[in-house]
Structures are given as structure tokens and as C-alpha cells.
C-alpha positions in Angstrom: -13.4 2.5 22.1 -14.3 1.0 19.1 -12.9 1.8 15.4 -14.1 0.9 12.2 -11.8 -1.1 9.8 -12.9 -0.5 6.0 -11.2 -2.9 3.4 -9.9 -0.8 0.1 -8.1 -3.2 -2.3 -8.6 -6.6 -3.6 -6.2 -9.3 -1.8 -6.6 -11.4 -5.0 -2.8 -13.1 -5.6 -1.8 -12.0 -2.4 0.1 -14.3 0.1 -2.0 -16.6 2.5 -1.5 -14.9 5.5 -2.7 -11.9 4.6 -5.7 -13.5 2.7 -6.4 -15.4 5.8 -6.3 -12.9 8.5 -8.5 -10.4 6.0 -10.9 -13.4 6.0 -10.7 -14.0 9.7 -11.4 -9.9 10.4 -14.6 -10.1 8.2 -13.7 -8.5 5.3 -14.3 -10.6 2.4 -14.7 -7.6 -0.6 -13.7 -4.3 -1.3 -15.7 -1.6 0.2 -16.8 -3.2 3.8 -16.5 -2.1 6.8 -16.1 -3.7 10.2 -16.7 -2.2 14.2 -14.6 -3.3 16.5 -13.3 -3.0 19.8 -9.3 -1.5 19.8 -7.6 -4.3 21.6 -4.2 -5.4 21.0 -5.2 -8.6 18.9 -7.0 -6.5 16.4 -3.9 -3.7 16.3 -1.9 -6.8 15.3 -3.9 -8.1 12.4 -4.6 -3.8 11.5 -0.6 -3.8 11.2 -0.4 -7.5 8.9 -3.5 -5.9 6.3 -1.9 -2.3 6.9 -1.8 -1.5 3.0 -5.1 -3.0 2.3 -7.0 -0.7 5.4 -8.4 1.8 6.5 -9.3 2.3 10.0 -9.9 5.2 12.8 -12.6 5.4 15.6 -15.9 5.8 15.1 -18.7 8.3 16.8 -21.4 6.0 17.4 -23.8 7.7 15.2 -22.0 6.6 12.2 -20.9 2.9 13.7 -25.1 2.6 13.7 -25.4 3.4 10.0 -22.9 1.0 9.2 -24.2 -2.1 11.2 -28.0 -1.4 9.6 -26.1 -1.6 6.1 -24.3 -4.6 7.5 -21.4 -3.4 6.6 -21.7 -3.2 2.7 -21.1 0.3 1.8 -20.4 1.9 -1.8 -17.3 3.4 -3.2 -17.0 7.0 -1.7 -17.9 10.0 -3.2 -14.5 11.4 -4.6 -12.2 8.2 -3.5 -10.4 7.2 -1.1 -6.7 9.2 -2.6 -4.3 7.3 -4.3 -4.6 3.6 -2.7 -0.6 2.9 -2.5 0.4 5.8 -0.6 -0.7 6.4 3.1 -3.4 8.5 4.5 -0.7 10.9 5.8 0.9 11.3 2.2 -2.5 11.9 0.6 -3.2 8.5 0.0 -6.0 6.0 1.3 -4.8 3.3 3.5 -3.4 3.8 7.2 -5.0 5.7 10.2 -7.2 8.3 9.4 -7.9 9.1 13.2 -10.9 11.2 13.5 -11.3 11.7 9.5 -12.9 7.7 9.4 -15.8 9.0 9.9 -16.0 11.6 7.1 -15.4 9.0 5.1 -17.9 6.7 6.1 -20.1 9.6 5.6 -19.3 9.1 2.1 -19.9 5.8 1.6 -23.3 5.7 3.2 -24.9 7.9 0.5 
């Protein structure tokens, strides 16, 4: 299964370690969005970047979009939520499950 990763906040004055493992995942600036396969490696670096993701599986429609845009999509359409808080709390980072994809939706436009 694969699941799409999509960076929301800067990392600027952030530790090294989580700077680093950001960089090593690909995502370099606000707003892009990665596909890759679930494995245990990647749930690891998910859980270091937690407050700084996004990330649910992806239909494979959508995973297409995203890899002709190379990744570089645009703010969405009425935000993320509130950044600091959760997905489950009304925020915008954490595991959105099946709702990724409404997202990316939105940032496609």
C-alpha cells in the first residue's frame, strides 16, 4: 500500500534530527508531497516528523496527479486546520486515513 506524506510547517530552527530525517524523506519545503510504500522504516521516520506531517494512503488516481506535479502542490483550498493540534482534534498534522486524499484534491487545483 502506498501513502502519501505531505510536509505542512517549516523545520527552520528545529533540531538536527528532525531537519535531517525531513531532508532524507524528500521533503525540503512546505507544501510537498511524497508516495511511498508503508514499511516499517518509513512509519519510524512518520513518527520522528509527526508534528510536521501529514500522511494517509492514497487511491492511485490521485498518487498519479501528484507524481506529474512532482510533488509541488499549492496551499489547500481552506487550510489544513489549525497546524499544532492533530487531525483528530481538528487540526492538520497526524493520520488523516482515507481523508489524504481530499486533501490532495485541494492542493492540486
Amino acid at each position: 500500500m502506498k501513502i502519501a506524506i505531505v510536509k505542512l510547517r517549516s523545520d527552520h530552527g528545529q533540531t538536527e534530527p528532525l531537519q535531517r530525517t525531513l531532508r532524507m524523506m524528500g521533503l525540503k519545503t512546505t507544501n510537498h508531497c511524497i508516495i511511498v510504500e508503508d514499511t516499517s522504516a518509513v512509519k519510524g521516520m512518520i513518527a520522528k516528523v509527526l508534528q510536521y506531517v501529514t500522511f494517509g494512503p492514497v487511491t492511485d488516481d490521485i498518487a498519479k496527479q501528484v507524481l506529474d506535479k512532482k510533488g509541488a502542490l499549492k496551499p489547500p483550498k481552506k487550510g489544513y486546520g489549525h497546524i499544532k493540534l492533530p487531525f483528530t482534534k481538528k487540526g492538520g498534522y497526524g493520520d488523516r486515513k482515507e481523508k489524504i486524499n481530499d486533501l490532495l484534491k485541494r492542493m492540486l487545483w
